[in-house]
C-alpha positions as CSV (number, residue, x, y, z in Angstrom):
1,X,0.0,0.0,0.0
2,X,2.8,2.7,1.2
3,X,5.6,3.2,-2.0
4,X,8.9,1.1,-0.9
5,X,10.8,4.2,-1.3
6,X,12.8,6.7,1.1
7,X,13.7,10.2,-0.3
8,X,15.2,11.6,2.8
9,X,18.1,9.5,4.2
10,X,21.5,10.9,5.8
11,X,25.2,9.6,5.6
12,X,28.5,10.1,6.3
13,X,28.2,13.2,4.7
14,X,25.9,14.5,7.7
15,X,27.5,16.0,11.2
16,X,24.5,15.0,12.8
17,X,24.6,11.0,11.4
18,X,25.6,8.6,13.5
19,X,26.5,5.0,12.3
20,X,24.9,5.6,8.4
21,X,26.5,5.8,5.3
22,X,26.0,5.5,1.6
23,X,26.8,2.0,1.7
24,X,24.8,0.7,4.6
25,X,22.2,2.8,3.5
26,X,21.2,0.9,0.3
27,X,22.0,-2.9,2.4
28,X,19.8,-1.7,4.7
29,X,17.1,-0.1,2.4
30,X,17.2,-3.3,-0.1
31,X,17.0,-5.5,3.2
32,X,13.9,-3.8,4.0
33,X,13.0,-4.1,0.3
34,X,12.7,-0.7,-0.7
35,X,12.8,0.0,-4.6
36,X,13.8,4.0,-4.3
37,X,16.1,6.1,-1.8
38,X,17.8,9.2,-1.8
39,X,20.7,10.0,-0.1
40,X,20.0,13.7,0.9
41,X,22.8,15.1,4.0
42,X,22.7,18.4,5.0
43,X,23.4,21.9,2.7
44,X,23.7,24.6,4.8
45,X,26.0,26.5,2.7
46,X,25.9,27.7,-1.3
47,X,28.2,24.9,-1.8
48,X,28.7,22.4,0.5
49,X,32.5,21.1,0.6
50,X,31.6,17.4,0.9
51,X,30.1,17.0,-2.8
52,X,32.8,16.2,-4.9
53,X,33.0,13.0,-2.2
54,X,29.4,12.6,-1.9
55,X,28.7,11.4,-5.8
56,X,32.1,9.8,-5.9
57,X,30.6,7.4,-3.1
58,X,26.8,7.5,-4.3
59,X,28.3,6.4,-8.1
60,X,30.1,3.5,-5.7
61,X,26.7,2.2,-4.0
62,X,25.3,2.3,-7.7
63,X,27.9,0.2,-9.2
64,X,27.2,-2.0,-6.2
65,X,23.3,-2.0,-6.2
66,X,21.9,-0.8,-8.7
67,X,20.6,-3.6,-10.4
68,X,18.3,-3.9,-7.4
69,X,17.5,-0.9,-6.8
70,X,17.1,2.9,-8.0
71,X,19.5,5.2,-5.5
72,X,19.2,9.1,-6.3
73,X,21.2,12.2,-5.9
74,X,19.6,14.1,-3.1
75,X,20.3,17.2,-0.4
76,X,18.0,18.4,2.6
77,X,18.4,22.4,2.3
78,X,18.3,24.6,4.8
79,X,15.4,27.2,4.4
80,X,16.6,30.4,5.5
81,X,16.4,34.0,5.1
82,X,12.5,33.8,5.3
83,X,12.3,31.5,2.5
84,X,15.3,31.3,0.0
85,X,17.2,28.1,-0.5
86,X,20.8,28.1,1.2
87,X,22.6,25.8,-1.8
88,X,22.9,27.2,-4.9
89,X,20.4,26.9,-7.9
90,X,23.2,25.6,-10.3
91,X,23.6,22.7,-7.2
92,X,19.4,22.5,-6.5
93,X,19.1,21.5,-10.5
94,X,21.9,18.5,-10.4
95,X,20.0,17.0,-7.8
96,X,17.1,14.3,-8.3
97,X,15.4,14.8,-4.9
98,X,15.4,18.5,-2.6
99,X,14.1,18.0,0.6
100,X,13.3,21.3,2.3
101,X,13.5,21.9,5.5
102,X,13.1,24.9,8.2
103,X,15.4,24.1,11.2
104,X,15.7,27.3,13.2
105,X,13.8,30.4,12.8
106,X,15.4,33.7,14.5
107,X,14.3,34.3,17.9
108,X,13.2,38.0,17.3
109,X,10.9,36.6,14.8
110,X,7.4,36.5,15.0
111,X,7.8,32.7,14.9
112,X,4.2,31.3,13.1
113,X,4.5,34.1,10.7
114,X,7.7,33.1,9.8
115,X,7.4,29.7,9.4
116,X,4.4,30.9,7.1
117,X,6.1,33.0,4.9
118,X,9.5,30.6,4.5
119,X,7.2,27.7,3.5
120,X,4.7,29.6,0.9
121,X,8.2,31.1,-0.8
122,X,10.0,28.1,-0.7
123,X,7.3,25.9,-2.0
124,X,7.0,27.9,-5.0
125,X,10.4,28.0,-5.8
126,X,10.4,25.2,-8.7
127,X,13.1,23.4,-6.8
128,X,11.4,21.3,-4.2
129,X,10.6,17.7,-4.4
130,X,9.3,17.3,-0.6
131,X,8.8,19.9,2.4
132,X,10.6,18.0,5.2
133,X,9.6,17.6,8.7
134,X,7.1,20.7,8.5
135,X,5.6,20.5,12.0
136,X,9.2,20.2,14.1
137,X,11.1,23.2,13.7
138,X,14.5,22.4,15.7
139,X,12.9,20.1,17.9
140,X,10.6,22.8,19.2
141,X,6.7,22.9,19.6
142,X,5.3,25.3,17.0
143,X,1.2,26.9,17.8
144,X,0.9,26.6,13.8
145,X,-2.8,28.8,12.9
146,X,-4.6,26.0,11.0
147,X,-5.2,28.9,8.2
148,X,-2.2,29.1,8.0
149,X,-1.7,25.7,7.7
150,X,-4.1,25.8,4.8
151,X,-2.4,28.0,2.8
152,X,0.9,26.1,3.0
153,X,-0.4,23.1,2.0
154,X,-2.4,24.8,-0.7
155,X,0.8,25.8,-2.0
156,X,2.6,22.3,-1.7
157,X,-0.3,20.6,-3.5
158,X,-0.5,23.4,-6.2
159,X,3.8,22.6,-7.0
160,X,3.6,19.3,-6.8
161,X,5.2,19.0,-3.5
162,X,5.2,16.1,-1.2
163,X,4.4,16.2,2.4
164,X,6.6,13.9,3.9
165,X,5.3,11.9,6.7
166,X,8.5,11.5,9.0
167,X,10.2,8.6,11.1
168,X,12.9,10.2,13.0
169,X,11.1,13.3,13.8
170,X,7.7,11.5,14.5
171,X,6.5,14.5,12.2
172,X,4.1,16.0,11.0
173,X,1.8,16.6,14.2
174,X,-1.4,14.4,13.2
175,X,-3.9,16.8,12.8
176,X,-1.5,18.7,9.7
177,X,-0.9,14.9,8.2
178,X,-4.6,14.6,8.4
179,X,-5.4,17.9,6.7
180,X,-2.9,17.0,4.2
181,X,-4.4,13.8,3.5
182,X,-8.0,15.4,2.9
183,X,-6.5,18.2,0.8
184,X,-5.1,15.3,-1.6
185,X,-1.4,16.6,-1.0
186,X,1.1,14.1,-2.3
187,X,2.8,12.6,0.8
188,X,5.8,10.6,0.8
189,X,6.7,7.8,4.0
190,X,10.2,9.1,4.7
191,X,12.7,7.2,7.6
192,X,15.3,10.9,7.8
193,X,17.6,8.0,9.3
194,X,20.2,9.0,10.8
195,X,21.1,5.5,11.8
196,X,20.4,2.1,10.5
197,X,17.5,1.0,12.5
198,X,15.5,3.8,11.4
199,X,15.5,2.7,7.8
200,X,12.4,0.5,6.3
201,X,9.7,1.0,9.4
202,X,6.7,1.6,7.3
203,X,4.8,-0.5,9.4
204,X,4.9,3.0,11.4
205,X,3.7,5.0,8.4
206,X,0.9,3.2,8.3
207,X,0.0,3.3,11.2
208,X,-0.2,7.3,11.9
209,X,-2.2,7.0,8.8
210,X,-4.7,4.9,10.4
211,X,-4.7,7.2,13.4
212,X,-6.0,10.1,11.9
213,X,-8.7,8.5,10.4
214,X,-7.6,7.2,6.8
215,X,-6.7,4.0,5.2
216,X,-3.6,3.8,3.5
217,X,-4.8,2.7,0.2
218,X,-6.8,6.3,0.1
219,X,-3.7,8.2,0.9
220,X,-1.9,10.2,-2.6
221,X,1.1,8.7,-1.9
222,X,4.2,9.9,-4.6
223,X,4.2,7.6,-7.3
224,X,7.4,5.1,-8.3
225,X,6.7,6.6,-11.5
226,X,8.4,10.0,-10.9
227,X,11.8,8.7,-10.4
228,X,11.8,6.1,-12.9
């Protein structure tokens, strides 16, 4: 029912990862019979010094896996500066999956009209594939206006970006995934491992589907088809 596919997994490439990597990732992800992942670490920066090693060592896992399996070019971007992309545009096209993300908003902002302007900019950007954990902001508990709410995922479904529904952050907050479910946004299960057991528990997807009132075979999941 849920799409075997992960578009938001770290690696070594990541400060934050702890025992991932390229590699593993795709034993893991092929273990757990996924047909997709992207490997998308952390740009914080216009260019991110790690690149040249990251698609020397995604080309490796290829080489290695894929026969089995598809294994894309990815990057979770920062979203700063009340909505612009932190890595460059020339970057953002070479890449087969963007995953945008809001991790700190400034503490003299007026924080719910912030995170509402960042997402409805970013979301129209053309560069997005999926808006990543867009409940959590830093670990902290955002009072998000369901208008507002509305209006961002408005603009998600209107660009053809997914709502991922996320493992490691346990995010969105239910009532937003539910919204997003009866707005028909495209939502994608993502694990945003940052080590190997978080890789391949859909069983969990499914299952905060099913709490917010919605079979899983209802739900406008991102087709295989894109990435194919």
């Amino acid at each position: 029912m849920i799409p075997k596919l992960d578009l938001h997994l770290h690696s070594q490439f990541s400060p934050c990862a702890e025992d991932v990597n390229i590699i593993d990732d795709a034993r893991v992800a092929l273990e757990h019979g996924l047909r997709i992942i992207a490997i998308t670490d952390h740009g914080k920066v216009s260019r991110p010094s790690w690149l040249d090693s990251y698609f020397s060592e995604l080309n490796r896992a290829k080489s290695i896996f894929g026969d089995r399996m598809i294994i894309l070019s990815g990057m979770e971007v920062d979203i700063v500066d009340r909505g612009s992309l932190a890595v460059s545009s020339e970057i953002l096209k070479s890449l087969d999956v963007v995953v945008a993300s809001l991790h700190e908003i400034p503490s003299n902002a007026d924080a719910v009209g912030y995170w509402r302007r960042s997402l409805l900019k970013v979301l129209s950007s053309g560069y997005v594939t999926l808006l990543g954990h867009p409940t959590d902001i830093g670990w902290k508990d955002l009072k998000i206006p369901k208008e507002y709410a509305l209006e961002v995922l408005d603009e998600a479904r209107s660009n053809n970006v997914a709502l991922e529904l996320n493992f490691h952050h346990r995010d969105p907050k239910q009532w937003f995934l539910r919204l997003g479910i009866e707005m028909g946004v495209t939502i994608v299960a993502t694990s945003d491992a940052h080590n190997l057991r978080e890789i391949g528990n859909l069983d969990w997807h499914e299952k905060q589907v099913r709490m917010v009132g919605f079979d899983p075979r209802d739900v406008n999941w991102i087709p295989y088809e894109r990435f194919i």
